[in-house]
C-alpha positions as CSV (number, residue, x, y, z in Angstrom):
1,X,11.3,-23.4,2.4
2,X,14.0,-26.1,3.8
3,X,14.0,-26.7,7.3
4,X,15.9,-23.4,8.9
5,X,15.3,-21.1,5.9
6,X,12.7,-19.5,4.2
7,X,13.1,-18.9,0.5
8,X,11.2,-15.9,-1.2
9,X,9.8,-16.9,-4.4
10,X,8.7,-14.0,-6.2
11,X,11.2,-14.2,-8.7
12,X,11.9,-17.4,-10.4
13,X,16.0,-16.6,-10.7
14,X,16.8,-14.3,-7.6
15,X,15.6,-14.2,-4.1
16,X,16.0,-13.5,-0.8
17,X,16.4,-16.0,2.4
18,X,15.6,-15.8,5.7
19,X,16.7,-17.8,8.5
20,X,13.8,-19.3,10.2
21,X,13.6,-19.4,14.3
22,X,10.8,-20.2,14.8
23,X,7.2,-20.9,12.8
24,X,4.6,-19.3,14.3
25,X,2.1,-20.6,11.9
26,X,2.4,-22.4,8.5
27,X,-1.0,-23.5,6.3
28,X,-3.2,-22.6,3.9
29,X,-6.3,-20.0,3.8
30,X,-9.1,-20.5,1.5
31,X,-7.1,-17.9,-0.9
32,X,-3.5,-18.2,0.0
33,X,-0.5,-20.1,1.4
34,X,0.6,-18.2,5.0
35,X,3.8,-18.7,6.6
36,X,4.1,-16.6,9.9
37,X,8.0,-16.9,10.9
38,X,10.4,-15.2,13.4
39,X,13.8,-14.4,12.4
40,X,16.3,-12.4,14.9
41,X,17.2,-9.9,12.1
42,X,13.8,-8.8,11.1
43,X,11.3,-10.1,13.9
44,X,7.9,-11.5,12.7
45,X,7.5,-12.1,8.4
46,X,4.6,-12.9,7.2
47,X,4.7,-14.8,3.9
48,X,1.5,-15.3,1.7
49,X,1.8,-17.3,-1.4
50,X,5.7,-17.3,-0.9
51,X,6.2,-13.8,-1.1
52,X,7.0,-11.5,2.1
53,X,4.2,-9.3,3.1
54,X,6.0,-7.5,5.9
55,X,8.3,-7.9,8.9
56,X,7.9,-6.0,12.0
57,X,11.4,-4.0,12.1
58,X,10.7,-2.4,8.7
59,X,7.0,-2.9,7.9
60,X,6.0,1.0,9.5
61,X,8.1,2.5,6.3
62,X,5.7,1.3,3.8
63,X,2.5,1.9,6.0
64,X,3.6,5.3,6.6
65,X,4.4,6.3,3.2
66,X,1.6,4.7,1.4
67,X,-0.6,6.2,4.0
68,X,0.2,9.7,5.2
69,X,1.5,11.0,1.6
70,X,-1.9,11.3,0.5
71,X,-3.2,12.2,3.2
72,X,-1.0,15.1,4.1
73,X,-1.2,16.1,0.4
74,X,-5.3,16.1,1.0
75,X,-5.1,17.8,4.0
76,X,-8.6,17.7,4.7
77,X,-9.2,13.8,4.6
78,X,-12.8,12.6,6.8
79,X,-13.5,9.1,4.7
80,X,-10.5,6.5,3.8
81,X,-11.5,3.1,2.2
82,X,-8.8,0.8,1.9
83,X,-8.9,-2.4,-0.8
84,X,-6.7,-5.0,1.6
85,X,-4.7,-4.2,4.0
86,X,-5.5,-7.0,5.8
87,X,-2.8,-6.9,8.8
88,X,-4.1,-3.8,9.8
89,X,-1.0,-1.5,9.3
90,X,-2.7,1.1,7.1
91,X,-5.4,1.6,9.0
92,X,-3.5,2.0,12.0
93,X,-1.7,4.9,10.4
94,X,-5.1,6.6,9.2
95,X,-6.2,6.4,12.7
96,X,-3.3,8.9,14.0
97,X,-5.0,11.5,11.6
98,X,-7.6,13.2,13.9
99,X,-9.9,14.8,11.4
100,X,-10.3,11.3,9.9
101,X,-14.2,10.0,11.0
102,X,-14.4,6.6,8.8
103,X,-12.3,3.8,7.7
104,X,-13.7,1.3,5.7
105,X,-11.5,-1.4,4.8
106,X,-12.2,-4.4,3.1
107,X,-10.3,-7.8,3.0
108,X,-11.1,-11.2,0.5
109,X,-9.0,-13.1,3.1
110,X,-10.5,-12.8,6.5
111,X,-8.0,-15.5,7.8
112,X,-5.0,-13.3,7.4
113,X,-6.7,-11.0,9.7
114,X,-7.4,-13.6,12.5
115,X,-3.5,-14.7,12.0
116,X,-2.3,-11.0,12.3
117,X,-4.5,-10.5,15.5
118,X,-3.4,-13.7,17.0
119,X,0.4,-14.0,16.3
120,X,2.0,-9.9,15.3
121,X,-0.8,-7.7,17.3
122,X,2.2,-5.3,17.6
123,X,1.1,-4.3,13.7
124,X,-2.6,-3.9,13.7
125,X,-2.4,-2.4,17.8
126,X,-6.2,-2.9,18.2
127,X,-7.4,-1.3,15.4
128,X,-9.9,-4.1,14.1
129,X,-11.6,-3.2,17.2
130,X,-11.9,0.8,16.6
131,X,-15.2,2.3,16.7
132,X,-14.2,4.4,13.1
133,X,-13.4,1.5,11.1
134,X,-15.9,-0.4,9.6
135,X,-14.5,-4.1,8.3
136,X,-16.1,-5.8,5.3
137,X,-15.1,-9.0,4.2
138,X,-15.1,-9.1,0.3
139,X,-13.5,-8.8,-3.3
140,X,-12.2,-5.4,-3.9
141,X,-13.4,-5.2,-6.6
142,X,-16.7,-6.5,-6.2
143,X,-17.0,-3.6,-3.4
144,X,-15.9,-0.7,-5.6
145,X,-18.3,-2.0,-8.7
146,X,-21.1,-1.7,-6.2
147,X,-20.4,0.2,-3.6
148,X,-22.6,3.8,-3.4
149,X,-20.5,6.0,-0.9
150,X,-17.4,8.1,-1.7
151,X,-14.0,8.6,-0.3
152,X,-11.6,11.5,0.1
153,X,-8.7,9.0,-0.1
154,X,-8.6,5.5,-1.2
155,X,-5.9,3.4,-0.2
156,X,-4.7,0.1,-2.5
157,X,-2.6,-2.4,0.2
158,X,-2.7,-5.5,-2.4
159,X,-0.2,-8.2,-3.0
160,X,1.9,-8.5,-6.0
161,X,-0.6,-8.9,-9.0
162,X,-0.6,-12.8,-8.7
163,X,-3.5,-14.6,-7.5
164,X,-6.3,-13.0,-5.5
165,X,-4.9,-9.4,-5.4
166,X,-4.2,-10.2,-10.1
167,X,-7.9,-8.0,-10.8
168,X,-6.7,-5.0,-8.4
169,X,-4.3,-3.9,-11.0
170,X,-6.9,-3.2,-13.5
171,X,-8.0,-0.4,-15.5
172,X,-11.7,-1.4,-14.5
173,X,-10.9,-1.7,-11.1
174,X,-9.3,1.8,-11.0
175,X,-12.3,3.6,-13.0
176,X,-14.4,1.4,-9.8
177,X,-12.4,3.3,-7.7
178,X,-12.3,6.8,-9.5
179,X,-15.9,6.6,-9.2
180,X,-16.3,6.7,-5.9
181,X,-13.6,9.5,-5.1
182,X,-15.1,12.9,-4.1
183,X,-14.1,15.8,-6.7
184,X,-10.4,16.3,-4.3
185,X,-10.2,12.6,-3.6
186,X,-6.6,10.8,-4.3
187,X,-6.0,7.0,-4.8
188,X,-2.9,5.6,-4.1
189,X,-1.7,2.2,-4.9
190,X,1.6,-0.4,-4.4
191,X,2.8,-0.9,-7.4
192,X,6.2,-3.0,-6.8
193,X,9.8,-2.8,-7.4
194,X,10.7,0.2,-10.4
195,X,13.3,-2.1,-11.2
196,X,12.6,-5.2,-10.6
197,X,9.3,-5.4,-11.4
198,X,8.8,-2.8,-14.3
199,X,5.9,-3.8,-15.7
200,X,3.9,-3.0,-13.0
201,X,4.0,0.5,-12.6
202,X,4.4,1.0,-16.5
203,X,0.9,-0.4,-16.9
204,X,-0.8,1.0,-13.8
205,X,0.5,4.5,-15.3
206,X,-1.1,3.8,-18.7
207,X,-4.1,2.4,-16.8
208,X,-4.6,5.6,-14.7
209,X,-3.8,8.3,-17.8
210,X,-7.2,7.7,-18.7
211,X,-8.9,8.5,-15.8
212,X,-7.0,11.0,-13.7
213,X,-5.6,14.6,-14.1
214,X,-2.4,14.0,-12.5
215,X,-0.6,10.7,-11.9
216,X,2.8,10.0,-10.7
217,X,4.8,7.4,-8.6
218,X,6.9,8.0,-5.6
219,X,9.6,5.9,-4.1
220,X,10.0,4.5,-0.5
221,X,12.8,2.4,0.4
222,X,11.8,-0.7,2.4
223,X,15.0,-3.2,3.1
224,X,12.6,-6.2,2.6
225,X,11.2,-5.8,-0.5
226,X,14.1,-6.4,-2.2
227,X,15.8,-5.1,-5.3
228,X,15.6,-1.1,-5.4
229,X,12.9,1.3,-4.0
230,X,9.1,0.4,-3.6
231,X,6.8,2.3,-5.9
232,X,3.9,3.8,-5.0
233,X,1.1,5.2,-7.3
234,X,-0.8,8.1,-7.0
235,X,-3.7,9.7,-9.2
236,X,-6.0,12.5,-8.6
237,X,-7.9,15.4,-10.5
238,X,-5.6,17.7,-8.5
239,X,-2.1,18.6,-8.7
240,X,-1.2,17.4,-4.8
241,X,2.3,17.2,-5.9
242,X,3.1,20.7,-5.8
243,X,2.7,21.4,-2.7
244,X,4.8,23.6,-0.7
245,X,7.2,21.8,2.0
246,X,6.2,24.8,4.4
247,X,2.3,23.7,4.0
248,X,3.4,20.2,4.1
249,X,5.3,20.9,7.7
250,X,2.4,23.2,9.1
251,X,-0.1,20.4,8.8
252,X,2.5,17.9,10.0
253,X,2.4,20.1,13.0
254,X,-1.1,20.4,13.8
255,X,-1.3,16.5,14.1
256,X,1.2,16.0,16.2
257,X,1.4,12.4,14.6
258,X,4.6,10.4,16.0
259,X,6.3,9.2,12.6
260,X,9.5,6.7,12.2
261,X,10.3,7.8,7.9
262,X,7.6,9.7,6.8
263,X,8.0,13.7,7.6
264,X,7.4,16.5,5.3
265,X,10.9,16.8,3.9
266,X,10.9,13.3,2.8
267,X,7.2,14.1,1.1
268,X,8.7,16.2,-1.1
269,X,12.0,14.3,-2.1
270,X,10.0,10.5,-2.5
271,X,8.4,11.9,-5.7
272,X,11.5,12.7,-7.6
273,X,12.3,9.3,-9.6
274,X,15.2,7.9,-11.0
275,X,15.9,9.5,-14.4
276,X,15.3,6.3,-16.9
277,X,12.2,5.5,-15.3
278,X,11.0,8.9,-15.1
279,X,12.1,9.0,-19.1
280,X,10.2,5.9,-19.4
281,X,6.4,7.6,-17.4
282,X,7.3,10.6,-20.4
283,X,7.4,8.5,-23.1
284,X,4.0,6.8,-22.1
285,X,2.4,10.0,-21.7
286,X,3.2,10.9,-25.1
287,X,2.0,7.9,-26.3
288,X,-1.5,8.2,-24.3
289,X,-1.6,12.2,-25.5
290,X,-1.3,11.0,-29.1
C-alpha cells in the first residue's frame, strides 16, 4: 500500500489497485492483517492479509450466489452452518429464507466481526444480533471434527487457501463436513478464480470425488475478484443440478426474497462452465473412476 493506493497482493506478478479515500481502519488481528478503506468507485473494501475480501457495491453478487444456489436447489433447508463468513453477508442472505430455523456460523477471527459491525454495518444489517443464529468463535475445522449436529446445507465463506482459512481446503476437512450433512444435505464452497487460480478448484474437485455423489462448480462474476469468474463448489449425494428452471422459479416465488443477481434463470445458466475447464473436471473424473 503507498499512501493513496492500495495494492492487492494475491498474485506476486499482477494485481489490482485501488485508490484509497479514506482508511477507516488499518492493523493487525491476532490472525490477519485488516485494512478497512473507502474508495468512490467501490465504497467500503475490506482487505485481510492483502487480499480483498469484499466491497460494498459488488459484495451482494457473491453472497447471493454462494448462498441461495444451494438453498433453492434444497428447497427444504431448516439448519445452515457456515465455516467463516465472518462479515456477516451469508448469513444475512440465509436469513431472507423463511423456512430456515438455525444458523450456526462459526468464525477463528472474532476481530473481523467487531470491525464489520463497527465500520460496513450496511453488510451484516444486524444479523450478529438475530435470535436464529447462533455465533461460535473457533477453527472450522476444529468445529466440524467435533461437532455432533447436522446440517441441510453447509456453507464454506473462507479466504484464499493462505494462512488461517490453508486447512479449509482439505480433504479431511470436507469428509468433517460430509459427516455432519443430513442424507439431502449440500456443501458448497469458494473456490477462487477458474483461471487464475486453477489449482484450487482442480484439487477441491479431486478432494470431493471421494466423498460425494455429485460435484460440480458454478461460476459467478464478481468485478472485484479479478481475473475471470469466481468458482463456486458444490457436492451432494443428490443430483440438485437438474433441476427444472420452472421448480427453480416456483420456489423463488413462494419466498418473495428481494434479490440484486441471483434469480432462477441465472441458477440454471452459472453451472454451465467454460469448455477447457469443464474438459479439465472430465479428465479428473476419469482419473478418480480408474
Amino acid at each position: 500500500m503507498t499512501k493513496q493506493w492500495f495494492h492487492e497482493t494475491l498474485y506476486s506478478t499482477y494485481c489490482q489497485s485501488f485508490k484509497i479515500e479514506t482508511v477507516l481502519w488499518k492493523g493487525k488481528s491476532s490472525y490477519q492483517d485488516v485494512l478497512i478503506f473507502e474508495n468512490k468507485e467501490f465504497g467500503k473494501v475490506m482487505a485481510l492479509d492483502g487480499a480483498v475480501q469484499f466491497t460494498t457495491k459488488d459484495e451482494y453478487i457473491y453472497h447471493e450466489m454462494i448462498t441461495h444456489v444451494p438453498l433453492f436447489a434444497h428447497g427444504n433447508v431448516q439448519d445452515v452452518l457456515i465455516i467463516g463468513g465472518g462479515d456477516g453477508g451469508v448469513a444475512r442472505e440465509v436469513l431472507k429464507h423463511p423456512n430456515v430455523r438455525s444458523i450456526t456460523l462459526v468464525e477463528i477471527d472474532s476481530f473481523v466481526i467487531d470491525l464489520t459491525k463497527k465500520y460496513v454495518p450496511e453488510i451484516p444489517q444486524g444479523v450478529f444480533e438475530h435470535p436464529k443464529l447462533h455465533l461460535i468463535i473457533d477453527d472450522g475445522v476444529n468445529f466440524v471434527k467435533n461437532s455432533q449436529d447436522t446440517y441441510d446445507v453447509i456453507i464454506t465463506d473462507s479466504n484464499d487457501p493462505i494462512g488461517p482459512s490453508q486447512v479449509l481446503f482439505t480433504e479431511t476437512f470436507y469428509g468433517y463436513c460430509k459427516k455432519l450433512l443430513r442424507k439431502k444435505g449440500i456443501l458448497v464452497m469458494q473456490n477462487g478464480d477458474f483461471f487464475m487460480q486453477p489449482k484450487e478448484y482442480q484439487t477441491t474437485f479431486s478432494h470431493l470425488q471421494l466423498l460425494f455423489r455429485d460435484v460440480s462448480f458454478y461460476l459467478a462474476n464478481v468485478p472485484t475478484y479479478i481475473g475471470s469468474y469466481m468458482t463456486l463448489g458444490f457436492a451432494s449425494d443428490i443430483e440438485y443440478r437438474n433441476l427444472t428452471l420452472d421448480i427453480l422459479h416456483q420456489r423463488f416465488a413462494q419466498t418473495s426474497i428481494q434479490t440484486f443477481y441471483y434469480y432462477p434463470s441465472m441458477h440454471k445458466a452459472c453451472f454451465a462452465l467454460p469448455k477447457a475447464m469443464q474438459e479439465t473436471l472430465d479428465s479428473l473424473q476419469n482419473i478418480t473412476a480408474l
